[in-house]
TIDREN-926379 format. One record per residue (C-alpha): residue in one letter; x negated, y, z negated. Coordinates in nm, 4 decimals, padded with zeros to 6 digits. Example, Ala and Ser with C-alpha at 12.3 -4.5 7.8 and 13.67 -1.06 7.14 Angstrom:
<recs>
a  -01.2300  -00.4500  -00.7800
s  -01.3670  -00.1060  -00.7140
</recs>
This chain:
<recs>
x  -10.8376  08.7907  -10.3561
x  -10.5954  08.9157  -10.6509
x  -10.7372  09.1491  -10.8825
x  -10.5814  09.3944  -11.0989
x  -10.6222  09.8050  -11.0853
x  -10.4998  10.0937  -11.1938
x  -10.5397  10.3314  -10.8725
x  -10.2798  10.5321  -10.7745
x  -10.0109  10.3686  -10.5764
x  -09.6935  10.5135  -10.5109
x  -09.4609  10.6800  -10.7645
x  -09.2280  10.3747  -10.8656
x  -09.5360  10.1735  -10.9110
x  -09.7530  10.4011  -11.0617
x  -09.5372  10.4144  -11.3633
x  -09.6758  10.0646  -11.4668
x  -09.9729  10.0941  -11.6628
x  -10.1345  09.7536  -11.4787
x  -10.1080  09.6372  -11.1561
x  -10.1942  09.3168  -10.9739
x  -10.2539  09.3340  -10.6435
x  -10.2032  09.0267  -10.4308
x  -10.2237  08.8962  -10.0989
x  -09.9807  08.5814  -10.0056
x  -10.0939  08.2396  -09.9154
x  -09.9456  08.0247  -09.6982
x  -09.8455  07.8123  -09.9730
x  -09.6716  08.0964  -10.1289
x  -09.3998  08.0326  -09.8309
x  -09.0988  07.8536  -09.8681
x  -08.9664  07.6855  -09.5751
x  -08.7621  08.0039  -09.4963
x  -09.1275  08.1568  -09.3374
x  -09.1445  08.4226  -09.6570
x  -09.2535  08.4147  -10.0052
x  -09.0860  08.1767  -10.2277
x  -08.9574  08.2474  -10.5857
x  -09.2196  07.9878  -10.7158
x  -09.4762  08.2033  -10.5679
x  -09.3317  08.4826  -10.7557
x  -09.3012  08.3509  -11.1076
x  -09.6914  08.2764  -11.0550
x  -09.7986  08.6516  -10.9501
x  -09.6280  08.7269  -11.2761
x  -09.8456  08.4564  -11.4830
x  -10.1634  08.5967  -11.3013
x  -10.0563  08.9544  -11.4146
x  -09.9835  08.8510  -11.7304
x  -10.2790  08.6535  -11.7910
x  -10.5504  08.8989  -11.6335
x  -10.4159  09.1738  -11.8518
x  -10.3905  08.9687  -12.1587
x  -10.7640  08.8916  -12.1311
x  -10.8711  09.2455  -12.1084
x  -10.6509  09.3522  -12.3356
x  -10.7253  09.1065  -12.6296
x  -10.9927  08.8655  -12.5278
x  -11.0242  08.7045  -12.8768
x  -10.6830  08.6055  -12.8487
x  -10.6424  08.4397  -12.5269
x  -10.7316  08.0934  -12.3953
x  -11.0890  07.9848  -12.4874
x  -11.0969  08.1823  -12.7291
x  -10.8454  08.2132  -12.9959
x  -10.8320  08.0332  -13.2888
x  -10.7344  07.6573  -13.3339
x  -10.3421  07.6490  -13.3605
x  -10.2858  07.9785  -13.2343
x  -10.1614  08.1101  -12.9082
x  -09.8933  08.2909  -12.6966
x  -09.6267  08.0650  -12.5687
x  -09.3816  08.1739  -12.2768
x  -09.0522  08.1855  -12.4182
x  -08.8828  08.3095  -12.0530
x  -08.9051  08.4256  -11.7532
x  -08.6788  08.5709  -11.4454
x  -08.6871  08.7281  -11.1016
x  -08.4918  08.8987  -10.8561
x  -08.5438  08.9190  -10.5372
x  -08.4024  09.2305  -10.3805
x  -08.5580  09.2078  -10.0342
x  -08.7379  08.9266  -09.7805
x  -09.1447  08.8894  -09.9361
x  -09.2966  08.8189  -09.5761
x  -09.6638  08.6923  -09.5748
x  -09.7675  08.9533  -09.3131
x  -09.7651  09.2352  -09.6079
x  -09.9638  09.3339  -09.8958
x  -09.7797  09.3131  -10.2385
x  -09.8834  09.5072  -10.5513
x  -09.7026  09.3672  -10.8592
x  -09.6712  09.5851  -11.1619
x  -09.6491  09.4789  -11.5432
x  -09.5816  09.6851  -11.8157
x  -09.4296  09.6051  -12.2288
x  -09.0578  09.6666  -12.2662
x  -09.0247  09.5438  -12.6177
x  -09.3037  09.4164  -12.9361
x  -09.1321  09.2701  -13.2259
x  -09.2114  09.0383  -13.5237
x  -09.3767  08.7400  -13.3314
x  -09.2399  08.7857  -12.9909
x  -09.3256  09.0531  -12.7021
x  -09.1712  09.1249  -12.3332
x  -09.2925  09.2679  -11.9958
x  -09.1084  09.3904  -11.6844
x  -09.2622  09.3425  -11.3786
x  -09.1702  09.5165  -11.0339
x  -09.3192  09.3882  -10.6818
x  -09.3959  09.6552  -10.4468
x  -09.4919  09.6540  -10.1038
x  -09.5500  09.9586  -09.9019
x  -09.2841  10.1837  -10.0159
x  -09.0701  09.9353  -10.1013
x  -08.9327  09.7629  -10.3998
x  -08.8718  09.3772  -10.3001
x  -08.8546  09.2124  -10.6421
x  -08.8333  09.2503  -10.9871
x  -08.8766  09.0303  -11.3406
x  -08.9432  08.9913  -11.6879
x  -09.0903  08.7258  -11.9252
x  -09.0963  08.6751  -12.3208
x  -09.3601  08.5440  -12.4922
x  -09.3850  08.3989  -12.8627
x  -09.7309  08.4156  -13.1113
x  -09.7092  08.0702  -13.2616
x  -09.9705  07.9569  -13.5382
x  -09.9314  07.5584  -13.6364
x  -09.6943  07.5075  -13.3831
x  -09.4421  07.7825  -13.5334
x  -09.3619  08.1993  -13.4369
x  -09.5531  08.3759  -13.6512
x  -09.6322  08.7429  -13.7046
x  -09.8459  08.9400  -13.4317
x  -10.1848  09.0094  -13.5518
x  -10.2194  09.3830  -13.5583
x  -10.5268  09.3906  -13.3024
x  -10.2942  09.2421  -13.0247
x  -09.9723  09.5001  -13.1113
x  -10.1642  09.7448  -13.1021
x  -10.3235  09.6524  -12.7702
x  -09.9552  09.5585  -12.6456
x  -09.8318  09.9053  -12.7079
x  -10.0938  10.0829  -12.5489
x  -09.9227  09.8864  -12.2378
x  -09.5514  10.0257  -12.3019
x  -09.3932  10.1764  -12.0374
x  -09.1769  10.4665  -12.1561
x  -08.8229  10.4570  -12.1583
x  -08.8392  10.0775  -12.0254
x  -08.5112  09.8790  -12.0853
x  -08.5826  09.6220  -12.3638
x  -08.5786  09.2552  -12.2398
x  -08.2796  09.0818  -12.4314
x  -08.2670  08.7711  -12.5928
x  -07.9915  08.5117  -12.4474
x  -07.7683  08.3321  -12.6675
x  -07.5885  08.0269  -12.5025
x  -07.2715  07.8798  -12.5639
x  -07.3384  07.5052  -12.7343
x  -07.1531  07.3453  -12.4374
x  -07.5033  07.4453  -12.2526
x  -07.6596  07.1682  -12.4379
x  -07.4798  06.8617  -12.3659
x  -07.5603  06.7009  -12.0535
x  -07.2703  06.5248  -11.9392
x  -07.1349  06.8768  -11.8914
x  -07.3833  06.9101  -11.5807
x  -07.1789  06.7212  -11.2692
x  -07.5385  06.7128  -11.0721
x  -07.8758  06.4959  -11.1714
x  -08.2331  06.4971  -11.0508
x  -08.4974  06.2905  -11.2288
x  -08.8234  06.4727  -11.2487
x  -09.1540  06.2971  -11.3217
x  -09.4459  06.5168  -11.4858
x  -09.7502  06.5339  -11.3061
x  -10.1032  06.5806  -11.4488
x  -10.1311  06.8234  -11.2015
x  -09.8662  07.0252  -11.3205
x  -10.0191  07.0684  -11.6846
x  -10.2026  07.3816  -11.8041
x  -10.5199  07.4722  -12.0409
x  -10.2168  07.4084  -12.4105
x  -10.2170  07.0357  -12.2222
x  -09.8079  07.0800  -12.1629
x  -09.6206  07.1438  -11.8415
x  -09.6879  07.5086  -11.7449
x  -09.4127  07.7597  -11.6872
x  -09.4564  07.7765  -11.3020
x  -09.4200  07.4075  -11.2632
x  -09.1116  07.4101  -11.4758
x  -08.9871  07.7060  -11.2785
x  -09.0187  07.4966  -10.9408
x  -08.8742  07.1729  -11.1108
x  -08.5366  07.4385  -11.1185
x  -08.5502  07.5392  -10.7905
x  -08.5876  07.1959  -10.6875
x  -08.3158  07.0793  -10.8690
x  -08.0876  07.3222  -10.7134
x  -08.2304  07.2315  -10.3602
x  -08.1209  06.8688  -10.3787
x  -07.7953  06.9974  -10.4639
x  -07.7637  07.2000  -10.1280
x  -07.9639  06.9295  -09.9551
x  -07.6754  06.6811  -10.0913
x  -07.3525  06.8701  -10.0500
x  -07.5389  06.9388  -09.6558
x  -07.5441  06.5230  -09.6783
x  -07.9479  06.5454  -09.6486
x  -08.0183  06.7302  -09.3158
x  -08.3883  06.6548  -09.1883
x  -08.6213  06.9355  -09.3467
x  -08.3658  07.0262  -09.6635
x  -08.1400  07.3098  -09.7268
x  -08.0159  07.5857  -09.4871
x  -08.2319  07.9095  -09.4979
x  -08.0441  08.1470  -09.7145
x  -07.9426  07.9192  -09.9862
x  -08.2573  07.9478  -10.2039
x  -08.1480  08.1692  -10.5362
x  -08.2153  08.5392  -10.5221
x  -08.2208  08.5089  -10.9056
x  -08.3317  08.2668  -11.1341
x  -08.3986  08.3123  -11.4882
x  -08.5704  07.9898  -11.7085
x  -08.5549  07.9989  -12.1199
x  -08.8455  07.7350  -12.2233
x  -08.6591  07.5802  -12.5256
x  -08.9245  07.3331  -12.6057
x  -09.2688  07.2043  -12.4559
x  -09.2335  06.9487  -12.1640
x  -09.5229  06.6747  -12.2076
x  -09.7093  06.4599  -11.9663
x  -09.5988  06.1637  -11.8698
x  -09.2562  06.1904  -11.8889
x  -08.9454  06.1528  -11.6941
x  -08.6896  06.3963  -11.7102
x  -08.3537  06.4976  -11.6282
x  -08.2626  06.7986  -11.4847
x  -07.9137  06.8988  -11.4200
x  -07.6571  07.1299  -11.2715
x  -07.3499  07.2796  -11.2585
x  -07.1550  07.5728  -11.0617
x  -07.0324  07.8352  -11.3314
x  -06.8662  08.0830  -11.0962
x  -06.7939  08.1046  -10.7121
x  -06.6233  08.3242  -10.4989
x  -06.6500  08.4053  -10.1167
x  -07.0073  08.5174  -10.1328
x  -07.1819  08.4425  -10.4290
x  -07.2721  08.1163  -10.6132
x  -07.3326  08.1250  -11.0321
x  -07.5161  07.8023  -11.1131
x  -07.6145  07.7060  -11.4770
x  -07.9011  07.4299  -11.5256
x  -08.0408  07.2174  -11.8202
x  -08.3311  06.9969  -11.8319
x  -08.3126  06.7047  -12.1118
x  -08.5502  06.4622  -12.2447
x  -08.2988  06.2161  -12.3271
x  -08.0129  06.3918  -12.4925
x  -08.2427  06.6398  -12.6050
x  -08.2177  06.9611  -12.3826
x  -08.5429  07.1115  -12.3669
x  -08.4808  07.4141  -12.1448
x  -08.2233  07.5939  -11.9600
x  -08.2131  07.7992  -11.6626
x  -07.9421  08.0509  -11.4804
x  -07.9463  08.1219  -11.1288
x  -07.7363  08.2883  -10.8289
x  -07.7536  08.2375  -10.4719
x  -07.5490  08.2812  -10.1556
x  -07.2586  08.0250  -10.0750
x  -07.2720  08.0578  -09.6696
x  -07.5942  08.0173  -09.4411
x  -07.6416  08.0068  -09.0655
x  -07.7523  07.6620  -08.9321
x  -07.9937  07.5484  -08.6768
x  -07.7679  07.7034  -08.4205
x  -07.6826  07.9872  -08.5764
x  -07.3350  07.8930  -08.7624
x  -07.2207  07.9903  -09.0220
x  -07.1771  07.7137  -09.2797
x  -06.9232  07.8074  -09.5788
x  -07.0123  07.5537  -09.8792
x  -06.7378  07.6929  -10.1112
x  -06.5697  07.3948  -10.0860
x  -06.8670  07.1585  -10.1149
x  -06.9157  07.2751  -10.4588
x  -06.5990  07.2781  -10.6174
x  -06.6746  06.9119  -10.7409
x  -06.9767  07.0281  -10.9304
x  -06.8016  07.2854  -11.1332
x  -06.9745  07.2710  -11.5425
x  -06.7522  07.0725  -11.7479
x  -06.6572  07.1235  -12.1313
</recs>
């Protein structure tokens, strides 16, 4: 059971005014035997959305006014160490920045005395489908969560080529699900987070030439970071697509876009390791397996 307290917990993790406390489910693993980044993005949501409630119940789902809401603008994590299901994790949120219409938390994942992951996420107050200005109950409420002396979550510009898809060598088509949509009745973040990482697993699984039971361990993306450009609808068929931006002997830089049509409705940035041991222990050096999917334009 996940619930959120504000006992004392260690020093790092004390200095977050909320924390989430959370014990993994098997379906939090990924096929690597430890917590997935999925898994992750979705402790964050729970934080978020636990302490939102509290914090301004008139202003959260079920009961804010018609037209209004909070809509996730982005969202990343890095992973700094293995997430094994075996431990406890404690997963502290705290503001970083409150502006006009738009606020941000960091979020730091804690087990023991460890730090194994960190994040952050924007949201946007929209009223009519449009950013608007806070209303002054929920700053205020915000900034009693500040932590002191946080860094500020910064806003991403992208270069224009970022929007055209031919400039993305890979594809993967992505059905919605009705599963997969939340209580605004549009794909929810955490879906849209996976669709990513799934997009970058058929890469791996394809440059591997489709190995029974997908990717190598050690290829999944320590970091991934999503901007939500534009609600994703259900039913729909999508395509998502990458490209390598950088690559050198240890590290892979891959840049993704998701388009309805022409249209791209999100982006996402991620890095990951280039070599992983195989069944028997190999190591397998993809360096030159990617060169063909280098981002055009």
């Amino acid at each position: 059971m996940s619930r959120v307290t504000s006992t004392q917990i260690r020093p790092e993790a004390d200095r977050y005014p909320m924390v989430l406390e959370v014990t993994p489910r098997y379906s939090d693993l990924d096929p690597s035997r430890r917590v997935g980044r999925e898994a992750l993005i979705r402790w964050f949501e729970d934080a978020r959305v636990t302490t939102e409630h509290r914090a301004f119940p008139e202003r959260t789902f079920g009961n804010r006014p018609a037209g209004t809401g909070q809509l996730l603008a982005s969202i990343g994590v890095d992973v700094l160490a293995p997430l094994r299901i075996a431990d406890d994790y404690r997963v502290g949120m705290a503001l970083n920045r409150v502006g006009g219409s738009s606020f941000s938390y960091s979020y730091g994942v804690f087990t023991g005395d460890e730090l194994v992951a960190t994040g952050d996420s924007t949201s946007v107050w929209v009223e009519g489908g449009r950013p608007a200005p806070l209303p002054q109950e929920m700053r205020a409420a915000l900034e009693s969560l500040a932590l002191p002396a946080a860094t500020p979550t910064e806003r991403r510009e992208f270069d224009d080529s970022r929007l055209v898809r031919e400039n993305y060598p890979f594809r993967y088509d992505v059905r919605t699900r009705f599963g997969d949509l939340d209580t605004n009745r549009h794909v929810n973040n955490v879906a849209l987070a996976g669709w990513y990482l799934d997009g970058l697993a058929e890469l791996h699984t394809d440059v591997l030439g489709y190995p029974v039971g997908g990717p190598l361990d050690g290829l999944s993306p320590s970091v991934l970071r999503v901007d939500y450009r534009n609600q994703v609808q259900y039913p729909g068929i999508y395509q998502l697509r990458v490209g390598v931006v950088e690559l050198d002997d240890t590290e892979v830089r891959y840049a993704c876009g998701l388009f309805d049509g022409h249209r791209c409705i999100g982006l996402a940035d991620a890095a990951g390791a280039v070599r992983a041991s195989d069944a028997e222990g190999r190591d397998v050096d993809l360096r030159a397996a990617f060169e063909p999917f280098r981002m055009r334009g």
